[in-house]
Backbone and ligand atoms as CSV (ligand in chain L), in Angstrom:
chain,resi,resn,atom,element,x,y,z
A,1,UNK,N,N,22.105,-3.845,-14.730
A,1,UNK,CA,C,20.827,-3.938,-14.029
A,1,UNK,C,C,21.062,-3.891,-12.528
A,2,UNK,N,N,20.207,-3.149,-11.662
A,2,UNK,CA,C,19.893,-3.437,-10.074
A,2,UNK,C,C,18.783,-3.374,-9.552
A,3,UNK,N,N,18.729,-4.033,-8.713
A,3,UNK,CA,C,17.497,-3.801,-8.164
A,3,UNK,C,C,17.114,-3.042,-6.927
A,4,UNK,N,N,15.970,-2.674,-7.100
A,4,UNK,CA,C,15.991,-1.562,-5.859
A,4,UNK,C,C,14.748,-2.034,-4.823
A,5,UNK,N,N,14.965,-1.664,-3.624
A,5,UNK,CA,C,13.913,-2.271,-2.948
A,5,UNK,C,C,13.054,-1.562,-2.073
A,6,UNK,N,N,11.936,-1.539,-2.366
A,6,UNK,CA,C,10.578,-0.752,-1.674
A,6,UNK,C,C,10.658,-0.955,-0.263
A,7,UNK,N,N,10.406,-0.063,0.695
A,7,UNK,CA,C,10.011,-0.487,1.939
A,7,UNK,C,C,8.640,0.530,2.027
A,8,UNK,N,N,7.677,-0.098,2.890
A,8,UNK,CA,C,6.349,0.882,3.817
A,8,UNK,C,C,6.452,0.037,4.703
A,9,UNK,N,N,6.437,1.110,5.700
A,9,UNK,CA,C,6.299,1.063,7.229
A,9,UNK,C,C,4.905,1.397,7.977
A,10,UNK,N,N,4.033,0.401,8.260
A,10,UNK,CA,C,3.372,0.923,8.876
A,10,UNK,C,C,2.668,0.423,10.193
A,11,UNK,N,N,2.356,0.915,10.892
A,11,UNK,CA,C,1.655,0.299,12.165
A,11,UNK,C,C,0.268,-0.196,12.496
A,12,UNK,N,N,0.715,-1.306,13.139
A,12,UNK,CA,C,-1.201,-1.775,13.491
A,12,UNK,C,C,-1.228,-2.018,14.771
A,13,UNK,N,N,-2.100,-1.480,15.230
A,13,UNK,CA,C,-2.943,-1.353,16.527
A,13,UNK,C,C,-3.846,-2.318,16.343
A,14,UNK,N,N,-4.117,-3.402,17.950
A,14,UNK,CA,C,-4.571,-4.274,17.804
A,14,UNK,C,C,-6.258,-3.895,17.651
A,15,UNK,N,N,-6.379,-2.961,17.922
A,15,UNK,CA,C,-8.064,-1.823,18.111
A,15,UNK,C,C,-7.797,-0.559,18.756
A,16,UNK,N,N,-8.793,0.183,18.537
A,16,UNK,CA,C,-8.818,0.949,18.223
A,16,UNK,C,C,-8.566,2.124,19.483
A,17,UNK,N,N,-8.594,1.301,20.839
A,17,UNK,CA,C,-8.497,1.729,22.179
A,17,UNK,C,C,-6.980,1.909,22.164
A,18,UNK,N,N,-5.992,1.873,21.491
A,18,UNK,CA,C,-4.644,1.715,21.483
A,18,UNK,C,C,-4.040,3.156,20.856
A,19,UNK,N,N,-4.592,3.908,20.026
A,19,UNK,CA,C,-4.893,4.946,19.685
A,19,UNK,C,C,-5.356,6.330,20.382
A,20,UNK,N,N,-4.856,7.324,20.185
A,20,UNK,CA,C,-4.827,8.950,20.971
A,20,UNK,C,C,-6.413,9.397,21.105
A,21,UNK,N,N,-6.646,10.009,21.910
A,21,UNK,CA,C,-7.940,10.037,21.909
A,21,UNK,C,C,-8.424,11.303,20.268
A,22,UNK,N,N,-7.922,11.822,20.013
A,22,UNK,CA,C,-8.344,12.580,19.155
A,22,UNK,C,C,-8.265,11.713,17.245
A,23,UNK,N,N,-7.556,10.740,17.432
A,23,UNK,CA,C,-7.584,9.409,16.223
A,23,UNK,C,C,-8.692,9.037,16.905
A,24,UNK,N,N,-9.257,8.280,18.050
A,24,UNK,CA,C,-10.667,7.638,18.191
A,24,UNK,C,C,-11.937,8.687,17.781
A,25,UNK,N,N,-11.322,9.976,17.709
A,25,UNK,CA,C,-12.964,10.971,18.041
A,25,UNK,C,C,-13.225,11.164,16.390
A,26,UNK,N,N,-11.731,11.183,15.380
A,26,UNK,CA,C,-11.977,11.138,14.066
A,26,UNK,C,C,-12.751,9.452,13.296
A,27,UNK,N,N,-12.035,8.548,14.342
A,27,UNK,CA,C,-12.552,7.351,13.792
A,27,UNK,C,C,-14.137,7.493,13.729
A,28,UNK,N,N,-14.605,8.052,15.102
A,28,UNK,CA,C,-16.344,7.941,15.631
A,28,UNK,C,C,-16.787,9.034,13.865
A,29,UNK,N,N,-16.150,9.964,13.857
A,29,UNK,CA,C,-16.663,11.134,12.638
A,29,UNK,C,C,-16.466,9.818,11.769
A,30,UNK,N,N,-15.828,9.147,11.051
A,30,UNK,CA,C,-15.846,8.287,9.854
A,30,UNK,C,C,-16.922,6.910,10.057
A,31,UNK,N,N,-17.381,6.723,11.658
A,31,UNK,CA,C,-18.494,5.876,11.583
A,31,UNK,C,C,-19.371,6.452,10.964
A,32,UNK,N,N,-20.205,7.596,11.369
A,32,UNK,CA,C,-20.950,8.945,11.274
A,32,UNK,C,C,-20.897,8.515,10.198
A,33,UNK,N,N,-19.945,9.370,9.149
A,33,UNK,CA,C,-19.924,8.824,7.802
A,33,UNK,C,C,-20.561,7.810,7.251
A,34,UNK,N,N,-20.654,6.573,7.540
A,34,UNK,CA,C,-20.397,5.666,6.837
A,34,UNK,C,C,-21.627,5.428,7.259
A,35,UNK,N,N,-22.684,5.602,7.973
A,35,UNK,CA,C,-24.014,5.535,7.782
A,35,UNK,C,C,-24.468,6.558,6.713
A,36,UNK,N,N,-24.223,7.422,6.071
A,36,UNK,CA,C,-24.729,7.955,5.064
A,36,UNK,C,C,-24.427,7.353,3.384
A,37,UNK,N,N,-23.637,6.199,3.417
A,37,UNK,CA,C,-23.069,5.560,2.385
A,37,UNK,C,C,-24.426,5.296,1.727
A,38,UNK,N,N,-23.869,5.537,0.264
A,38,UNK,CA,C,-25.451,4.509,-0.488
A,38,UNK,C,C,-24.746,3.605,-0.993
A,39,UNK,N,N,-24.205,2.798,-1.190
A,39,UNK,CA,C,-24.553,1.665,-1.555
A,39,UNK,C,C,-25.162,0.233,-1.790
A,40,UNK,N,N,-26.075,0.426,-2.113
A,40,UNK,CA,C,-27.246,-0.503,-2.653
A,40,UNK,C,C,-26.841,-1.619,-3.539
A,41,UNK,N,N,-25.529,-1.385,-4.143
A,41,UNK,CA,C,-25.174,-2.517,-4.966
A,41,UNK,C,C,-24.058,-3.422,-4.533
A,42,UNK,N,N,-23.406,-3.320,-4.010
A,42,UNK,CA,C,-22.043,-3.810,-3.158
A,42,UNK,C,C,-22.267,-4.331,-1.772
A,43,UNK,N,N,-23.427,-3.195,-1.461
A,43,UNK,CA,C,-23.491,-3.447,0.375
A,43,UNK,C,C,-22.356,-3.509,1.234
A,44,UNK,N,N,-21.324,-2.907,0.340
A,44,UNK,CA,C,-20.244,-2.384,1.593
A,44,UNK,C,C,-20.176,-0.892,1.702
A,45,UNK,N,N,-20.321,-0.477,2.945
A,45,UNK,CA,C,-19.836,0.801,3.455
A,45,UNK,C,C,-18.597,1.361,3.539
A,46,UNK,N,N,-18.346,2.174,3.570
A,46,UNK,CA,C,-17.261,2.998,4.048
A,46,UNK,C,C,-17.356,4.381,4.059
A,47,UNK,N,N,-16.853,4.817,5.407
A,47,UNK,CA,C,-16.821,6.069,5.720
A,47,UNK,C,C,-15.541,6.781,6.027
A,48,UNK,N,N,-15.468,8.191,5.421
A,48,UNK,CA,C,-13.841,8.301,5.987
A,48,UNK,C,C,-14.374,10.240,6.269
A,49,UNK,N,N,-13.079,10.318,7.330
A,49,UNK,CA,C,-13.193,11.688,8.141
A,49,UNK,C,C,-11.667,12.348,7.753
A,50,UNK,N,N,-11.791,13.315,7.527
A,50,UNK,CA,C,-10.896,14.672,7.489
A,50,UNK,C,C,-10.617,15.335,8.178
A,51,UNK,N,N,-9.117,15.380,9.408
A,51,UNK,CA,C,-8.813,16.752,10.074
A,51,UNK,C,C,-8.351,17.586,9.008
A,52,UNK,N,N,-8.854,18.805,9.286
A,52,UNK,CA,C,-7.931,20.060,8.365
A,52,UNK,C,C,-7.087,20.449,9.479
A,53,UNK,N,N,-5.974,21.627,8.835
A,53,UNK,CA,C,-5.502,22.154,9.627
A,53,UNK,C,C,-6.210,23.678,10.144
A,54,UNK,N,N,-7.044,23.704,9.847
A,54,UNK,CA,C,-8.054,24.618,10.507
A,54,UNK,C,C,-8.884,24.245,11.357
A,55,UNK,N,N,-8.883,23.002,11.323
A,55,UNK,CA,C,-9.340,21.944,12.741
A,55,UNK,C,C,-10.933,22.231,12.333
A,56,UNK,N,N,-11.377,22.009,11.067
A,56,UNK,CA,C,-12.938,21.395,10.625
A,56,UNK,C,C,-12.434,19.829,10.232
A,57,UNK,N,N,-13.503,18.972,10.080
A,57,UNK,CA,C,-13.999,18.227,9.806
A,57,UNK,C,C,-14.526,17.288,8.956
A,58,UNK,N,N,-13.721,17.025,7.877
A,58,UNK,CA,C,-14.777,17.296,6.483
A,58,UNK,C,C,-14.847,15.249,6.514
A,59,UNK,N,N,-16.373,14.809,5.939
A,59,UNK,CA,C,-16.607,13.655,6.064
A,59,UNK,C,C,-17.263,13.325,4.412
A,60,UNK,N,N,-16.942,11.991,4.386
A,60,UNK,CA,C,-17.596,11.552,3.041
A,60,UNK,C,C,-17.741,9.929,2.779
A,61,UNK,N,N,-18.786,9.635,2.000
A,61,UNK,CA,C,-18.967,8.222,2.047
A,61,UNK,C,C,-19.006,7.755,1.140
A,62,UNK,N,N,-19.456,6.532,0.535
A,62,UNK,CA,C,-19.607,6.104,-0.919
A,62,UNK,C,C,-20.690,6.139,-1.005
A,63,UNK,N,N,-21.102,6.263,-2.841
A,63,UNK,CA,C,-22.235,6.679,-3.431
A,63,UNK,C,C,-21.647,6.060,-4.564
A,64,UNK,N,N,-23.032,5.076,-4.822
A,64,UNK,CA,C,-22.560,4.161,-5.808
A,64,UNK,C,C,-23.867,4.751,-6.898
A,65,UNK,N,N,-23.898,3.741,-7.506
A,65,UNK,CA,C,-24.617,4.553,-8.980
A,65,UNK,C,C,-25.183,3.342,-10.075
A,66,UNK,N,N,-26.453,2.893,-10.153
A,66,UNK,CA,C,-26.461,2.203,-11.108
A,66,UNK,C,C,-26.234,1.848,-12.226
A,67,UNK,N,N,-25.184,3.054,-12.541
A,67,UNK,CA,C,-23.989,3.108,-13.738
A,67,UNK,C,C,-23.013,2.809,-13.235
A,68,UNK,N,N,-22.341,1.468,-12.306
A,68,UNK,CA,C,-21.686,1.056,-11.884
A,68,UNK,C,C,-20.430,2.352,-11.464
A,69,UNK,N,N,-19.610,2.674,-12.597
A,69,UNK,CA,C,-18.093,3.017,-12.853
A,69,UNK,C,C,-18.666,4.873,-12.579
A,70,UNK,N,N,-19.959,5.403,-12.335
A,70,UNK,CA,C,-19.784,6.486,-12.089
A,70,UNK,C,C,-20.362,7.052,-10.690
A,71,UNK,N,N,-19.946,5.755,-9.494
A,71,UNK,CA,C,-20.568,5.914,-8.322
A,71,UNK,C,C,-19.076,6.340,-7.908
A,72,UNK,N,N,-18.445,6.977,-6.818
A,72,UNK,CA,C,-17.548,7.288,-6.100
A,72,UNK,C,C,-17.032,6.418,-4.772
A,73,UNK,N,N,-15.621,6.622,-4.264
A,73,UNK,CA,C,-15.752,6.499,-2.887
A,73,UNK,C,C,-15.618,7.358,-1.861
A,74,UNK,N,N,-15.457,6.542,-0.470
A,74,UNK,CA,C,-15.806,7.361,0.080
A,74,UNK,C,C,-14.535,8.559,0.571
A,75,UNK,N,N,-13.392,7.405,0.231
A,75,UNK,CA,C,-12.174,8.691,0.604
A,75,UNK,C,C,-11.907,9.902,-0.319
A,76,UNK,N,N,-12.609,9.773,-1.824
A,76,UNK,CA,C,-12.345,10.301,-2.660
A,76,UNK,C,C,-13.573,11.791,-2.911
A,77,UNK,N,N,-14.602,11.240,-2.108
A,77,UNK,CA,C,-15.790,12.135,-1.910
A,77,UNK,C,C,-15.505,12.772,-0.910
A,78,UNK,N,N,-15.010,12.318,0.372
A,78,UNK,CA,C,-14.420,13.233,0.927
A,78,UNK,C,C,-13.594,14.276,0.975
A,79,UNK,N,N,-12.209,13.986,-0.172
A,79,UNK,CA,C,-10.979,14.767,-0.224
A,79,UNK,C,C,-11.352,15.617,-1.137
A,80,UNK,N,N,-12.033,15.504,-2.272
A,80,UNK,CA,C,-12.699,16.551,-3.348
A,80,UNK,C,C,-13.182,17.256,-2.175
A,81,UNK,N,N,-14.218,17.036,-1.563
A,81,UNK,CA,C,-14.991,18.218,-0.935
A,81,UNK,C,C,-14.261,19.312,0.032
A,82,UNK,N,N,-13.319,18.225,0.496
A,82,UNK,CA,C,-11.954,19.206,1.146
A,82,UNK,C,C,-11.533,20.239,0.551
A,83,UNK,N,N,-11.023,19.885,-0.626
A,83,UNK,CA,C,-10.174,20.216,-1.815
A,83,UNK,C,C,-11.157,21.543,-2.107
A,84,UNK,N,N,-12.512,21.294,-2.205
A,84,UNK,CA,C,-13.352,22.503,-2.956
A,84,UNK,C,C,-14.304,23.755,-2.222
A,85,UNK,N,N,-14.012,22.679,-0.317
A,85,UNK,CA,C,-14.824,23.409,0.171
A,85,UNK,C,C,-13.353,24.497,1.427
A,86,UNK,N,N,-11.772,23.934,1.202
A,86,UNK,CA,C,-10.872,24.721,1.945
A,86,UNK,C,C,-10.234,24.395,0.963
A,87,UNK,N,N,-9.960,24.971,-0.055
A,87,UNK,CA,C,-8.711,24.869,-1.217
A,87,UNK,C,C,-6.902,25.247,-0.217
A,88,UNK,N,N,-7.551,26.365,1.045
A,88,UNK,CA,C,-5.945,26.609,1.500
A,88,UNK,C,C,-5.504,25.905,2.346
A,89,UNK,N,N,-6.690,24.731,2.885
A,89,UNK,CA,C,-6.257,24.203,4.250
A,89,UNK,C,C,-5.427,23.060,4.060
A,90,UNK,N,N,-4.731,22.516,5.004
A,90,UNK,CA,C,-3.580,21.555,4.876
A,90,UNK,C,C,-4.424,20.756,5.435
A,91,UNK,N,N,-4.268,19.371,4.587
A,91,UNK,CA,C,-4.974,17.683,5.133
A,91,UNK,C,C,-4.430,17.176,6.118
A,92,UNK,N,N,-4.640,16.702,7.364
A,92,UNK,CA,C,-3.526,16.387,8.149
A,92,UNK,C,C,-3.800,14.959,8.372
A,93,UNK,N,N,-5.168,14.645,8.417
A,93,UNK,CA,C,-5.255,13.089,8.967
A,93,UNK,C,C,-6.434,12.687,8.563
A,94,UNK,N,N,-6.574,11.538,7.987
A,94,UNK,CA,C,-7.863,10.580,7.057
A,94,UNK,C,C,-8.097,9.302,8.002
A,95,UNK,N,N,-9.168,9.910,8.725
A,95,UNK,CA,C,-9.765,7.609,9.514
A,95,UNK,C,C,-10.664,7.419,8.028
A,96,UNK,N,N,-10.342,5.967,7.948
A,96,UNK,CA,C,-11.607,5.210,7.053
A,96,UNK,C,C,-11.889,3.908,7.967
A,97,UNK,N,N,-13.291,3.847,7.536
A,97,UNK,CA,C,-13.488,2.764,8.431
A,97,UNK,C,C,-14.798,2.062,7.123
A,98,UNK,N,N,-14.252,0.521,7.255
A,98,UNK,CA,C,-15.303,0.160,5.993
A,98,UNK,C,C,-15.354,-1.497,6.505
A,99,UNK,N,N,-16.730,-1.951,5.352
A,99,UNK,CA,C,-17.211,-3.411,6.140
A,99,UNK,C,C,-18.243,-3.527,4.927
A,100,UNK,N,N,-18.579,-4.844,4.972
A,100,UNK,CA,C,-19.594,-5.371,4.135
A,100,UNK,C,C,-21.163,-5.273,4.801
A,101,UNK,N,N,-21.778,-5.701,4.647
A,101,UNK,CA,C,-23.031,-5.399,4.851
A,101,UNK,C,C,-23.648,-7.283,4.881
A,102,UNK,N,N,-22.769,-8.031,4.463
A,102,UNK,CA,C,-22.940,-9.301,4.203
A,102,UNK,C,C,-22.595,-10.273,5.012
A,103,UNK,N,N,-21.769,-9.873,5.104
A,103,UNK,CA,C,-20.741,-10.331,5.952
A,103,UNK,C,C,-19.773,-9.711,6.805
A,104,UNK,N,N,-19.101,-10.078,8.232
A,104,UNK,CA,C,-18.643,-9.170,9.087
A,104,UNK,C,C,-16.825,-8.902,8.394
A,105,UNK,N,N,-16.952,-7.528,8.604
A,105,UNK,CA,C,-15.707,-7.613,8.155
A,105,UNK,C,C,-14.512,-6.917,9.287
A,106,UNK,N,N,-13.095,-7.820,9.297
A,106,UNK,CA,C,-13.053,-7.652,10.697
A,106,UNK,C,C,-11.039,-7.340,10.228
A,107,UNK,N,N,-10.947,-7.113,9.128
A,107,UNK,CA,C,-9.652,-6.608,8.488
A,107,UNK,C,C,-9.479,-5.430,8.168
A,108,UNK,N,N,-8.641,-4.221,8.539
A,108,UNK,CA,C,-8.418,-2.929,8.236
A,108,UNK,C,C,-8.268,-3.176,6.609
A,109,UNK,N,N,-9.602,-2.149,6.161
A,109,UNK,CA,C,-9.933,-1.958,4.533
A,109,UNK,C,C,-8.908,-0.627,4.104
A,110,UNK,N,N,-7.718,-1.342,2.910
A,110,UNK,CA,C,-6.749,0.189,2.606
A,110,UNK,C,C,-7.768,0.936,1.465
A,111,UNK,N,N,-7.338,2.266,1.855
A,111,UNK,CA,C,-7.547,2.838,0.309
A,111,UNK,C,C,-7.654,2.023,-0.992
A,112,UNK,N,N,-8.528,2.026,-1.811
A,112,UNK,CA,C,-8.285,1.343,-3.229
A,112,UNK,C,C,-7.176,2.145,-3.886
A,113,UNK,N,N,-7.043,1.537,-4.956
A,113,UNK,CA,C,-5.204,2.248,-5.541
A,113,UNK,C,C,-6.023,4.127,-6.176
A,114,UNK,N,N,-7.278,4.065,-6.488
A,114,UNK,CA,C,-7.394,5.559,-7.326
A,114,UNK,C,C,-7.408,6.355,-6.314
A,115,UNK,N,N,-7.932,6.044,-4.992
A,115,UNK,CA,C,-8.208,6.831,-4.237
A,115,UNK,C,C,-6.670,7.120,-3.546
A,116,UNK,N,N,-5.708,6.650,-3.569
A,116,UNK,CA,C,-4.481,6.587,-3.361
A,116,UNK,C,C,-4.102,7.863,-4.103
A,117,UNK,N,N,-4.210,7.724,-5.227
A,117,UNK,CA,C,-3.770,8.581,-5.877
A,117,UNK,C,C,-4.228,9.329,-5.915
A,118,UNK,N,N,-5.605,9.814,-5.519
A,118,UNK,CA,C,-6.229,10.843,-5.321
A,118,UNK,C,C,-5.690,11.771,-4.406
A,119,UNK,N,N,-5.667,10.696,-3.278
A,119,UNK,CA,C,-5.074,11.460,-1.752
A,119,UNK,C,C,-3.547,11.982,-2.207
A,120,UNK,N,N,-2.877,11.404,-2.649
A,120,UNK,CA,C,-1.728,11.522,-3.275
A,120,UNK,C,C,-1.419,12.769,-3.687
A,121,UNK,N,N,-2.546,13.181,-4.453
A,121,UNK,CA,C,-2.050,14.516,-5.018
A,121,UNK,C,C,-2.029,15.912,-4.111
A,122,UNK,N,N,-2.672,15.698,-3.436
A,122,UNK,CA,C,-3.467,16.270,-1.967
A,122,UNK,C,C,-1.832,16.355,-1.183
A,123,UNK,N,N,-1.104,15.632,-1.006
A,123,UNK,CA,C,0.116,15.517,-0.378
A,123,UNK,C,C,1.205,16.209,-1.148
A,124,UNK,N,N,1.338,16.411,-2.305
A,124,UNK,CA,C,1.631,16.897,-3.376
A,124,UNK,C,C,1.801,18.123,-3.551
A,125,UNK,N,N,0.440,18.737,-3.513
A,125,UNK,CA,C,0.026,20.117,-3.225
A,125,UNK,C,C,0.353,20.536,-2.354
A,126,UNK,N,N,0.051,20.224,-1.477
A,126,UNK,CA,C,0.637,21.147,0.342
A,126,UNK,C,C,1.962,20.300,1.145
A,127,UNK,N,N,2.323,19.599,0.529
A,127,UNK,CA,C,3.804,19.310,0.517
A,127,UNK,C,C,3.996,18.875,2.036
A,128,UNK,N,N,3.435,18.475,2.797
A,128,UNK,CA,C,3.374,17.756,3.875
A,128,UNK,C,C,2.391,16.511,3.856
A,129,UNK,N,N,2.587,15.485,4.879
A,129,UNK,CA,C,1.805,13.819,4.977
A,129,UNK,C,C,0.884,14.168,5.789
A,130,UNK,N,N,-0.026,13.283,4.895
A,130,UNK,CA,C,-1.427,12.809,5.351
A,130,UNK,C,C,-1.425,11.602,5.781
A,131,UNK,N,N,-1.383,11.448,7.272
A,131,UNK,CA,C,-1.431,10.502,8.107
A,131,UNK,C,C,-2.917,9.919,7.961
A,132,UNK,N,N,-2.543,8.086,7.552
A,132,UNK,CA,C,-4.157,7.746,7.315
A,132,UNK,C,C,-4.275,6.375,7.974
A,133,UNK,N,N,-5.572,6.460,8.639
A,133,UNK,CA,C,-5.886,5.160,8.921
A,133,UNK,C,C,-6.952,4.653,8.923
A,134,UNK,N,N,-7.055,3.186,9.029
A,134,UNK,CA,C,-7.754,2.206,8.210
A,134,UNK,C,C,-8.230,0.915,9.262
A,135,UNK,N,N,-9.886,0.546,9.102
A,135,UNK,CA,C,-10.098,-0.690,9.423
A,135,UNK,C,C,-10.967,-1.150,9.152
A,136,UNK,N,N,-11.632,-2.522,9.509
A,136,UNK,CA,C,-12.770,-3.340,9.485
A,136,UNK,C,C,-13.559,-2.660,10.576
A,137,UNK,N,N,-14.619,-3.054,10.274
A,137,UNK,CA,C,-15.694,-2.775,11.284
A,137,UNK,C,C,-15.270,-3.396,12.956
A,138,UNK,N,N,-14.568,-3.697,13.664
A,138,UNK,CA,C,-13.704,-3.734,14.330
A,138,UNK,C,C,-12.660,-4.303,14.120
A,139,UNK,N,N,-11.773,-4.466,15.483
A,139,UNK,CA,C,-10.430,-5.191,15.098
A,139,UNK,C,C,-9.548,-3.707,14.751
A,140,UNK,N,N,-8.164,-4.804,14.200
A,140,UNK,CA,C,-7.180,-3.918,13.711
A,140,UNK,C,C,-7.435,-2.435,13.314
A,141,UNK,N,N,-6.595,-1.714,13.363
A,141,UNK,CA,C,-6.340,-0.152,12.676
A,141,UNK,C,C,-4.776,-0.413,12.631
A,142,UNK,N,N,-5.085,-0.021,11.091
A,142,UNK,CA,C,-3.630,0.402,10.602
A,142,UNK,C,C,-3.235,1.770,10.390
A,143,UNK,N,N,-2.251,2.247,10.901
A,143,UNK,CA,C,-1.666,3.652,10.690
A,143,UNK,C,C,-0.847,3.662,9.638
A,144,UNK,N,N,-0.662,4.665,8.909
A,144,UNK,CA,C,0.340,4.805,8.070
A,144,UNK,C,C,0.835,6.394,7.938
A,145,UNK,N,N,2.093,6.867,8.137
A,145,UNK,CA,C,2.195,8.237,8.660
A,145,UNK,C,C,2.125,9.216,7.199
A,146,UNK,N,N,2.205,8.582,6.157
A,146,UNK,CA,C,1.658,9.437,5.082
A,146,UNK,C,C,1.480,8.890,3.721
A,147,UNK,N,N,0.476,9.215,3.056
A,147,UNK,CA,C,0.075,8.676,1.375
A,147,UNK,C,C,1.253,8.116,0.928
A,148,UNK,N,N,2.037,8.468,1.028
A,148,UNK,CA,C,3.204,8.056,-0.379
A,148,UNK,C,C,3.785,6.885,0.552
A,149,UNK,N,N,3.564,6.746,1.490
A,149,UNK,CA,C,4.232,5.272,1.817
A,149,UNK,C,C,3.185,4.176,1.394
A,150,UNK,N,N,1.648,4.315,1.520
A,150,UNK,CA,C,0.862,3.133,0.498
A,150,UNK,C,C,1.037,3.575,-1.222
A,151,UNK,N,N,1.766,4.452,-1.084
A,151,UNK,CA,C,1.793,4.486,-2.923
A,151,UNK,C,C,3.306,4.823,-3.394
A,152,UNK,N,N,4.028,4.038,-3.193
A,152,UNK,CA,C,5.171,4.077,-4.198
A,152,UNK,C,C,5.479,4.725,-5.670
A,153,UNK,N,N,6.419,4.853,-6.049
A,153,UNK,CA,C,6.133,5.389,-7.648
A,153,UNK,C,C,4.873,5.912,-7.786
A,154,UNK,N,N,5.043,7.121,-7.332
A,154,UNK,CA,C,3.831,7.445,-7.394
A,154,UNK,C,C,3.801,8.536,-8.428
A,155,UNK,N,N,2.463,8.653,-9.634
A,155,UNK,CA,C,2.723,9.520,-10.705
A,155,UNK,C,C,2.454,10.630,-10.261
A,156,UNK,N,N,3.141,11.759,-10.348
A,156,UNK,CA,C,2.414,13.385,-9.860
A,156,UNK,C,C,2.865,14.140,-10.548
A,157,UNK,N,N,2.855,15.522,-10.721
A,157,UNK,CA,C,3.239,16.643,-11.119
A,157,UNK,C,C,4.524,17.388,-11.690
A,158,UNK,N,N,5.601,16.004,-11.289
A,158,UNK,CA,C,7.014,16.117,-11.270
A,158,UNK,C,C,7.332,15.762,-12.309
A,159,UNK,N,N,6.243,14.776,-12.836
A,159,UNK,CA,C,6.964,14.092,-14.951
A,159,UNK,C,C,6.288,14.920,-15.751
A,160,UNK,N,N,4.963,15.971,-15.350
A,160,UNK,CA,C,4.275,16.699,-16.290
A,160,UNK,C,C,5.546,17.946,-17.331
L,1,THU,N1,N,-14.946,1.738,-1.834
L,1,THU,C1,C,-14.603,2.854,-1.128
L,1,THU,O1,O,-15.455,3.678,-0.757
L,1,THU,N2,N,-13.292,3.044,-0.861
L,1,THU,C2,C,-12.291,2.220,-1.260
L,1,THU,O2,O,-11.121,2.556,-1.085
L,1,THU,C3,C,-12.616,0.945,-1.864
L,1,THU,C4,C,-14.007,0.754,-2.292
L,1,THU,C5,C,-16.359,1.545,-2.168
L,1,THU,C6,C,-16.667,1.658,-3.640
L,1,THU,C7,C,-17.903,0.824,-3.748
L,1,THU,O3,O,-19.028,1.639,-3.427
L,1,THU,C8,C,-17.757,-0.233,-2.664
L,1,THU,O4,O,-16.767,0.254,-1.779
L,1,THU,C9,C,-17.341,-1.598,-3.186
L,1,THU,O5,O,-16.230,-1.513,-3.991
């Protein structure tokens, strides 16, 4: 037996002023976003923004669903639409920015694990990192320079 040991590396910025101006102008696109969120049942938002490497834009939010399990999020509504609306373009960088509606939320929100894997595959495919970052409705931003460092063992295309 041995054991082996995980590392992710990633960076946090104390806000968001600490950051390149072209990470703040994607963050403002994932506010944007995140006013179009429906969720009516959760009352948390989240919005997340897409550079391509064709330098569009692509944005998406959550849409929840009074069939609980067949509402979406928002990183995952976004990267499909990527995925369907530039099948050739390379993903280069994901802001999410998310918060409750209840309460202030003031902790960089990660990807949930599906949407991980969603993005995941996305990295997969075009074989370069998707630099992503993440926060509360202010405060912190966390950087992380690509998917597979929030997703370890990650299942893809390689055990099919
Ligand atoms: N949500 C996202 O949009 N992204 C995540 O990574 C985590 C959760 C949404 C789904 C649901 O509409 C609400 O946040 C509460 O879970």
């Amino acid at each position: 037996m041995k054991e082996i040991k995980i590392e992710s590396i990633l960076s946090v910025y104390d806000n968001l002023d600490e950051l390149p101006a072209d990470i703040v102008g994607l963050m403002d696109q994932a506010v944007l976003a995140r006013e179009n969120s429906y969720s009516p049942y959760s009352k948390f938002s989240v919005g997340a923004a897409i550079l391509l490497d064709n330098n569009e834009i692509v944005l998406g939010s959550n849409q929840e669903n009074a069939s609980y399990p067949s509402g979406l999020c928002a990183e995952r509504t976004a990267i499909y639409y990527a995925g369907s609306q530039y099948p050739k373009a390379k993903i280069l960088k994901m802001a999410i920015i998310a918060g409750s509606r209840i309460r202030q939320t003031v902790t960089p929100i990660p990807p949930c694990g599906a949407c991980r894997q969603a993005i995941a595959e996305y990295e997969v495919k075009q074989d370069s990192p998707i630099e992503i970052y993440f926060m509360g409705e202010t405060g912190k931003v966390v950087k992380s320079h690509s998917l597979a460092n929030l997703l370890p063992l990650v299942f893809d295309k390689s055990v099919l």
